[in-house]
Structure formats: structure tokens, C-alpha cells
N, C-alpha and C positions, 0 to 999 in steps of 0.2 A: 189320266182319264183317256180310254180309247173313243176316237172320234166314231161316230153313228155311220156306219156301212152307207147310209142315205146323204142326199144331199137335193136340194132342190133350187128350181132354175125357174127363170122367166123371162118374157120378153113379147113387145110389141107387136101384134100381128098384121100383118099388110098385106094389101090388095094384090092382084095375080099379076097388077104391073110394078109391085114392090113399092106403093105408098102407102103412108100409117095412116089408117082409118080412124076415123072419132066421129063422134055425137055429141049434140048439147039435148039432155034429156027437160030443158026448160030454156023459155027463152035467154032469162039470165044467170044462167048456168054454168057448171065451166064445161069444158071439153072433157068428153069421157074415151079413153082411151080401149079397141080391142087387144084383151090381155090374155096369154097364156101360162100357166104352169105347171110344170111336171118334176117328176123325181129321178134320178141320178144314181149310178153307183158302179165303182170300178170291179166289179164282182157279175158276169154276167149271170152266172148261176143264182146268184142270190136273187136276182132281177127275176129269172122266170119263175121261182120260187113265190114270189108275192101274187097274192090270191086279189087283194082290192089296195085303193087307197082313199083316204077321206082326207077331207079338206075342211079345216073352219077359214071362213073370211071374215071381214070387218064386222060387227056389230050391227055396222049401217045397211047391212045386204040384206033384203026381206028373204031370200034364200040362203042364207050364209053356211049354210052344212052341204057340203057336196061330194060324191065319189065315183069313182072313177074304176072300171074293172080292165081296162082297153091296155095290156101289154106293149101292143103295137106302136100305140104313141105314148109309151113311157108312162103311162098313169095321168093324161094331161086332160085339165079343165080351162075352158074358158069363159071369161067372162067380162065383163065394161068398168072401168075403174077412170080415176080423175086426179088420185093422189096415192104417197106410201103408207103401207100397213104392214103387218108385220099378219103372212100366211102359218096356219098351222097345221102340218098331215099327220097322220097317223098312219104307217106303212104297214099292211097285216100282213108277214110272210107264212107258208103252207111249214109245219114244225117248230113255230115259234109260240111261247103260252101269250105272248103281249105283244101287242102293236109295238114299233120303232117311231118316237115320236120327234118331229124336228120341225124346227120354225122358220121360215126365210121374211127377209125385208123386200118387200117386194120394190121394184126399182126399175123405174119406168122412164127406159134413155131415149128418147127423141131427140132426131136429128134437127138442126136447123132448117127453119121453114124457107124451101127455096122460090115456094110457089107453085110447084107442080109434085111435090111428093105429098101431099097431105090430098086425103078423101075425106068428103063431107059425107056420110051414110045415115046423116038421119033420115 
């Protein structure tokens, strides 16, 4: 089976002095992390060839269908999370009859809290 031309990435977003930003969207809440993801591919032709990309999130997202038309930043969405789920895009490329569909585990590495790299941004 040939692996999917795509491939999808993410990662923690941080403030302009490189600390990971969160929120508690309730008092007893957990920490919600700012998340990014985008798509990937060692093909850069094929890259400007894609016209959109759609995203499903968790269930639990009152907005959980999102897309993305922005080549420039790879096809990237972001959004607030607090735990793993598993992303799913649908890649539309410009000559293809079907989206390219692929799933990531999203996977959310934070570093050790040192006491100065973490922002409170609620």
C-alpha cells in the first residue's frame, strides 16, 4: 500500500517570547493548550496544487469542521485543546476526482514547567 502524498503535523503555539500559552476556560477546568495544525508533503508541486483543506476535530468542538485555504501556512488551523484526539483532513488537490484523506494523533509535548515559560492568557 502506497503511503498518502500527505501527512500532517502539530504543535504547541507560544508567545513572541517562546512561552506555551494556556487557558482554563472554567474555574475547575484543565488547562487548555494554543494548538496548531497543518499538512506536509515531500512533493512540493503537489503542495501548490491543493486548492483547500478541511479539518474534523473532536466531537467535543462546538465548531469542529474547519478549513483552511492559506498555502502560505501549509493549510494550518488553530485552535484551544487540553487533551489527545485523533485530527481528520481531507486534502482537495486542483486534478484530483477525491479528497486525500488522512488522520493524525494529535500530540501535545510540553516542556517542563520552569516557572517562566508558561502564559496565563485567559
Amino acid at each position: 500500500m502506497t503511503p498518502p502524498p500527505f501527512r500532517m503535523q502539530n504543535s504547541v503555539i507560544r508567545d513572541p517570547k517562546g512561552r506555551v500559552k494556556f487557558k482554563r476556560l472554567s474555574a475547575d477546568g484543565a488547562d487548555h493548550y494554543h494548538i496548531g495544525v497543518w499538512i506536509e508533503s515531500d512533493d512540493p508541486e503537489l503542495m501548490d496544487r491543493v486548492s483547500h483543506v478541511e479539518y474534523t476535530l473532536h466531537p467535543s468542538f462546538p465548531n469542529r469542521e474547519r478549513r483552511s485555504e492559506n498555502r502560505r501556512n501549509d493549510f494550518s488551523i488553530t485552535f484551544w485543546a487540553w487533551g489527545r484526539f485523533d485530527v481528520e483532513a481531507r486534502v482537495f488537490v486542483e486534478g484530483e476526482a477525491e479528497p486525500f484523506r488522512i488522520t493524525h494523533r494529535l500530540n501535545i509535548q510540553l516542556p517542563a514547567d520552569t516557572g517562566a515559560n508558561y502564559v496565563d492568557v485567559t
